[in-house]
ZAMARKOL-967222 format. One record per residue: residue number from 1; residue in one letter; x, z, y of N, C-alpha, C, O, CB in turn. Coordinates in Angstrom, 2 decimals, padded with zeros to 5 digits. Glycine has a CB too. Example, Ala and Ser with C-alpha at 12.3 -4.5 7.8 and 13.67 -1.06 7.14 Angstrom:
BEGIN
REC num residuo    n_c1    n_c3    n_c2   ca_c1   ca_c3   ca_c2    c_c1    c_c3    c_c2    o_c1    o_c3    o_c2   cb_c1   cb_c3   cb_c2
REC   1       a  013.19  007.80 -005.69  012.30  007.80 -004.50  013.20  007.80 -003.30  014.24  008.46 -003.32  011.31  009.05 -004.47
REC   2       s  012.85  007.08 -002.25  013.67  007.14 -001.06  012.90  007.87  000.03  013.41  008.04  001.14  014.08  005.72 -000.60
END
This chain:
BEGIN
REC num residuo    n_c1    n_c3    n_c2   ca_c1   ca_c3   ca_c2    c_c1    c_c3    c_c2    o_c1    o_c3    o_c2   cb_c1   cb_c3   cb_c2
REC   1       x -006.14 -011.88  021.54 -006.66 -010.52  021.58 -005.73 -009.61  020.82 -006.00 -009.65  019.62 -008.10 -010.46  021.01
REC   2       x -004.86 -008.92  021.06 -004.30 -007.95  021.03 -004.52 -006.27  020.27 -005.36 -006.53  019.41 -004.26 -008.05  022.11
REC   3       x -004.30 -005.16  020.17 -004.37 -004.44  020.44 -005.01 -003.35  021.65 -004.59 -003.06  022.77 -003.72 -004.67  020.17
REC   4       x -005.98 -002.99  021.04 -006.76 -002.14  022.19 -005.61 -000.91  022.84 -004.82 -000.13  022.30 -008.34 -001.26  021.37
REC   5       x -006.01 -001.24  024.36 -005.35 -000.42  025.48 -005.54  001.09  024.76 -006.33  001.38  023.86 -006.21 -000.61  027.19
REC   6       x -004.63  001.91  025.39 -005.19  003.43  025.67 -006.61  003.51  026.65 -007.30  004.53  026.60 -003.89  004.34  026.54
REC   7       x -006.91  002.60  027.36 -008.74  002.71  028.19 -009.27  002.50  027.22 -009.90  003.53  026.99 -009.46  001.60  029.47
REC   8       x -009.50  001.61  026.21 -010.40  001.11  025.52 -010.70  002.73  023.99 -011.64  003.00  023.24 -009.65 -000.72  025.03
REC   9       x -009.59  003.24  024.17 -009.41  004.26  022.89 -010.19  005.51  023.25 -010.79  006.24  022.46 -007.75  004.71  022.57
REC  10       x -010.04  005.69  025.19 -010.59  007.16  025.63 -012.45  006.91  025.85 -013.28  007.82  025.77 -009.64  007.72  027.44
REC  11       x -012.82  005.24  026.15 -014.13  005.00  026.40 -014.88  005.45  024.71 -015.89  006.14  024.60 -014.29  003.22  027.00
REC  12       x -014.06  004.84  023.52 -014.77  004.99  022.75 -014.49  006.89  022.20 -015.14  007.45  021.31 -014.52  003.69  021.79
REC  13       x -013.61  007.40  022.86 -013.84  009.01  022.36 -014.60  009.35  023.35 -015.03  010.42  022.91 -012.54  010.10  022.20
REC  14       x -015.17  009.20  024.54 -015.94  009.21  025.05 -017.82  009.25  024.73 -018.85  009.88  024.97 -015.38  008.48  025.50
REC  15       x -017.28  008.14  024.06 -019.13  007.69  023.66 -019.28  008.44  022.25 -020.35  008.99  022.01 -019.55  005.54  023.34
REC  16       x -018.24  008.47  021.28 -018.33  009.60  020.17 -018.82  010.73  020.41 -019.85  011.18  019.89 -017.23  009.97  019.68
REC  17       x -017.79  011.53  021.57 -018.36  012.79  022.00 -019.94  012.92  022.38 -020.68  013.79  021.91 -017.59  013.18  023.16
REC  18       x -020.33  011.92  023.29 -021.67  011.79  023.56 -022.50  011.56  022.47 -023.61  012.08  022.61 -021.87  010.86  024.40
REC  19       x -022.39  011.18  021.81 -023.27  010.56  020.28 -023.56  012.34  019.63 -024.45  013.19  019.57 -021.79  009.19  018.74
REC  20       x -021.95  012.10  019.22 -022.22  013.70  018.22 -022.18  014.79  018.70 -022.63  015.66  017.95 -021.32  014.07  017.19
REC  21       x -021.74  015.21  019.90 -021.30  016.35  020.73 -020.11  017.08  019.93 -019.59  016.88  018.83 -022.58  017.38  021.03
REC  22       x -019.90  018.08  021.03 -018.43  018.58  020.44 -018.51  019.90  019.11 -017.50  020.24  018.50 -017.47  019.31  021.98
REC  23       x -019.81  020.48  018.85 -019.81  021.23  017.73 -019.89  020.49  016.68 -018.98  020.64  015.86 -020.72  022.10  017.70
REC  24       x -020.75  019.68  016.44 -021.01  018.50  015.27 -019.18  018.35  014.53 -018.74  018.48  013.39 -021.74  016.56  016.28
REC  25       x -018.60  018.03  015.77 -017.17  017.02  015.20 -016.17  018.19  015.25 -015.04  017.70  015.23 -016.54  015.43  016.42
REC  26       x -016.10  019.97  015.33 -015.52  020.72  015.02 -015.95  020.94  013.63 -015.08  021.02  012.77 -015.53  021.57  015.85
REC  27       x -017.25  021.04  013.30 -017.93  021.55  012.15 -017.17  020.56  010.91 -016.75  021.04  009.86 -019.75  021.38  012.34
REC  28       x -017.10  019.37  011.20 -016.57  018.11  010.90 -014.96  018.34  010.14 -014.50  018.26  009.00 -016.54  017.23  012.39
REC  29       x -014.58  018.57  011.13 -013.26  018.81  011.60 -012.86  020.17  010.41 -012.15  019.83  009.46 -013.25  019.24  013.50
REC  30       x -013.22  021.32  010.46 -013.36  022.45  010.22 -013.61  021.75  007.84 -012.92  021.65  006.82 -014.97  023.30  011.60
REC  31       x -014.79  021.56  008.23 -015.30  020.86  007.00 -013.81  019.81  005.76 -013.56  020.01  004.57 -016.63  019.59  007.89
REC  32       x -013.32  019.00  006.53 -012.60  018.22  006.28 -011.15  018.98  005.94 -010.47  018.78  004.94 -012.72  017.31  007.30
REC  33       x -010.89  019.79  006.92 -009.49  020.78  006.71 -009.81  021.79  005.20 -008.89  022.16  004.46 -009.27  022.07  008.41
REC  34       x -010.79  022.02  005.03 -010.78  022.70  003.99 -011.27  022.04  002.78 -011.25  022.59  001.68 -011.41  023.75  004.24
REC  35       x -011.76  020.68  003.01 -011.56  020.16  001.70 -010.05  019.84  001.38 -009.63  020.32  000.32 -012.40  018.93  001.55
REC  36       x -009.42  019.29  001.94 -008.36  018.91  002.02 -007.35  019.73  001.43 -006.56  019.35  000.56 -008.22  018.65  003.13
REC  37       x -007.42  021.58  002.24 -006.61  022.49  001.45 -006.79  022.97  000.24 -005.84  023.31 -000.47 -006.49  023.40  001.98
REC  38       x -008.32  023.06 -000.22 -008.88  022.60 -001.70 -008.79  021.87 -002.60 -008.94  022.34 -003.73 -009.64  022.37 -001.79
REC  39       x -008.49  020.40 -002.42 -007.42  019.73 -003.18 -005.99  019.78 -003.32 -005.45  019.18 -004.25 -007.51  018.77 -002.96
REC  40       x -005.25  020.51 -002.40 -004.07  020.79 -002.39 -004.16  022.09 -003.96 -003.78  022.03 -005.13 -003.63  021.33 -000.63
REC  41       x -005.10  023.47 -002.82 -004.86  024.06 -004.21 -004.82  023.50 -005.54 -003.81  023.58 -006.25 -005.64  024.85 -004.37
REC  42       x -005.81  023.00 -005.86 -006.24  022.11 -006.96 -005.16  021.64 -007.63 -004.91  021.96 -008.79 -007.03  021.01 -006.54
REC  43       x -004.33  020.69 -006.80 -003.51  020.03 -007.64 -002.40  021.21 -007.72 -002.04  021.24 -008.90 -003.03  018.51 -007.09
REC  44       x -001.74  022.13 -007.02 -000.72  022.67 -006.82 -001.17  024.11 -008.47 -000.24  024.84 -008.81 -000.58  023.12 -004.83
REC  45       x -002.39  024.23 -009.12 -002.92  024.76 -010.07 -002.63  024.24 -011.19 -002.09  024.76 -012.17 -004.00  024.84 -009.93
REC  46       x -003.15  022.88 -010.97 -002.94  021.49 -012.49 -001.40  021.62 -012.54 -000.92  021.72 -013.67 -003.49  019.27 -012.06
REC  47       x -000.52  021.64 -011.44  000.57  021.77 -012.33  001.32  022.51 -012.83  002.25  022.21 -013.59  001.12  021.37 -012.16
REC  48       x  001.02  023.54 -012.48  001.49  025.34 -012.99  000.68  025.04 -013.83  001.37  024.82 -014.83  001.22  027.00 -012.06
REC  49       x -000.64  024.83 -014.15 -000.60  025.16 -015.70  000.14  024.30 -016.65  000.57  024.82 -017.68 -001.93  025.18 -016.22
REC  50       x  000.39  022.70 -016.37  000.80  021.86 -017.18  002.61  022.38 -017.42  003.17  022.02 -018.45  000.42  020.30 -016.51
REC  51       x  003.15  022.99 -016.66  004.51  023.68 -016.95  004.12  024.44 -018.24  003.03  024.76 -018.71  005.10  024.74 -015.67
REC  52       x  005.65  024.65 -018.72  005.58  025.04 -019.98  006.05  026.98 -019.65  006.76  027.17 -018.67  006.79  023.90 -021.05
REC  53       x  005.63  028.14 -020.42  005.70  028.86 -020.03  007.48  029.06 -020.01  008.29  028.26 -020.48  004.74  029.56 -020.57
REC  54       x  007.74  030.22 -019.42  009.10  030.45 -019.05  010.02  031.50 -020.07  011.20  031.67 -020.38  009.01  031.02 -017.59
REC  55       x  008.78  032.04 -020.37  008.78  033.43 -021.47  009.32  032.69 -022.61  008.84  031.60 -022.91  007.08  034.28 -021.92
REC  56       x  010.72  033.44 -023.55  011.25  032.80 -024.98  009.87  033.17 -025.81  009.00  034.04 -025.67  012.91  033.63 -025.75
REC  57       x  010.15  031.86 -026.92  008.83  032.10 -028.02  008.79  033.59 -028.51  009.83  034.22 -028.32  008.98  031.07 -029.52
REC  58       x  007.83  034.20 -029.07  008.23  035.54 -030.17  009.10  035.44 -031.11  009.38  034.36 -031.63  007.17  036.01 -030.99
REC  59       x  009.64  036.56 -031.45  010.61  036.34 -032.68  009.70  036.59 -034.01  008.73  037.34 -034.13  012.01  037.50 -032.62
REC  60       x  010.08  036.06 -034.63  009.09  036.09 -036.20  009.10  037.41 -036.31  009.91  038.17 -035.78  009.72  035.32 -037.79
REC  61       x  007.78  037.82 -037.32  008.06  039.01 -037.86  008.70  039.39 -038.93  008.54  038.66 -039.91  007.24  039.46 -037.98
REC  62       x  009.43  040.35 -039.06  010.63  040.31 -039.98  009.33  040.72 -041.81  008.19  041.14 -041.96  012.27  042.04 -039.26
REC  63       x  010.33  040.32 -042.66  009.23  040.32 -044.39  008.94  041.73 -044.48  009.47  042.69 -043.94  010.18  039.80 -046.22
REC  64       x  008.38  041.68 -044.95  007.93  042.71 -045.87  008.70  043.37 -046.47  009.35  042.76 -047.32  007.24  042.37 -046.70
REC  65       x  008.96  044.81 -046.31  009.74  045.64 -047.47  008.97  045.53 -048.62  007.77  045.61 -048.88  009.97  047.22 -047.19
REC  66       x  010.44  045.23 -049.49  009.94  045.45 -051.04  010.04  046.95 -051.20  011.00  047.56 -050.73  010.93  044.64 -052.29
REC  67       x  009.06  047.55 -051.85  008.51  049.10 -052.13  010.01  049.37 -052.98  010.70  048.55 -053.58  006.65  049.31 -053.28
REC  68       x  010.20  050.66 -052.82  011.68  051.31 -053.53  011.14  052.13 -054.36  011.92  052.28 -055.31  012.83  052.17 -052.59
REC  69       x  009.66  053.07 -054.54  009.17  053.50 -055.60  009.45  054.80 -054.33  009.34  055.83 -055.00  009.84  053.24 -057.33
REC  70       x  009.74  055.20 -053.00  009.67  055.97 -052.29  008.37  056.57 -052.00  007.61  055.62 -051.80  010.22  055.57 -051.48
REC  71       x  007.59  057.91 -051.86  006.67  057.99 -051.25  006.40  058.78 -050.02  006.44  060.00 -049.82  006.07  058.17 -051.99
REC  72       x  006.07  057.63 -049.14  005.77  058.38 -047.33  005.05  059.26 -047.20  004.03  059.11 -047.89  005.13  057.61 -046.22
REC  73       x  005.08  060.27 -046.55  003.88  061.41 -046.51  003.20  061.08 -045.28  003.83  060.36 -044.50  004.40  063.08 -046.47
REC  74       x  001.96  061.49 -044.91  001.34  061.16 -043.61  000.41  061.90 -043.72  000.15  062.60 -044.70  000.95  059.84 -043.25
REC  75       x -000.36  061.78 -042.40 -001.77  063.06 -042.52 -002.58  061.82 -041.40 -002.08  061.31 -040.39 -001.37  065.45 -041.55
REC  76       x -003.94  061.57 -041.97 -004.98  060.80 -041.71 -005.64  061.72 -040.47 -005.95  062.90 -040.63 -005.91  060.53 -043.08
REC  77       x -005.86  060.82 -038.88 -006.61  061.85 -038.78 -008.10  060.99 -037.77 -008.01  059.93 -037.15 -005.58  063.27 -038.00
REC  78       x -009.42  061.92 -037.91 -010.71  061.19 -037.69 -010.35  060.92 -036.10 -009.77  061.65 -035.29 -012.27  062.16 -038.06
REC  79       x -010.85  059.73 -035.98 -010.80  059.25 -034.17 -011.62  059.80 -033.69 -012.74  059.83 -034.19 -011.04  057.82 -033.62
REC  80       x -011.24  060.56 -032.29 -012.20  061.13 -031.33 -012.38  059.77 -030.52 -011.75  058.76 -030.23 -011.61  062.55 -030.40
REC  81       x -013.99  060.52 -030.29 -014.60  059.32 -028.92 -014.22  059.68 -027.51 -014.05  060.86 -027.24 -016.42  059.23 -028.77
REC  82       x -014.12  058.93 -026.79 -013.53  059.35 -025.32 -014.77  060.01 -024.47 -014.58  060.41 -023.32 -012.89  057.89 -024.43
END
């Protein structure tokens, strides 16, 4: 016993079709393609985030001035609300 013919492959898409009819096994069909592209996204997400960013680190912030005994003038002023 062998390998089933191409007859033996179209009887049983045959009796499928009859079983489930042809909306059932689009819905199916339809169903399956988009899980499928849903795990694609999925993974194609996991690994963009697991990359490391591309952007150089920040540069430190530079110290603190030591005070020179200078004094800044400024004018304080009250926050308006929008």
């Amino acid at each position: 016993m062998g390998s089933f013919s191409i007859w033996h492959w179209l009887i049983v898409l045959v009796i499928v079709l009859l079983i489930f009819g042809t909306k059932k096994l689009r819905n199916l069909g339809a169903d399956l393609g988009g899980a499928v592209k849903g795990f694609k996204d999925g993974i194609k997400d996991a690994t963009a985030e697991d990359k490391p960013a591309e952007t150089p680190p920040p540069s430190p912030t530079p110290p603190p001035q030591v005070s020179t005994g200078q004094t800044i003038e400024g004018e304080i002023r009250e926050k308006t609300r929008s």
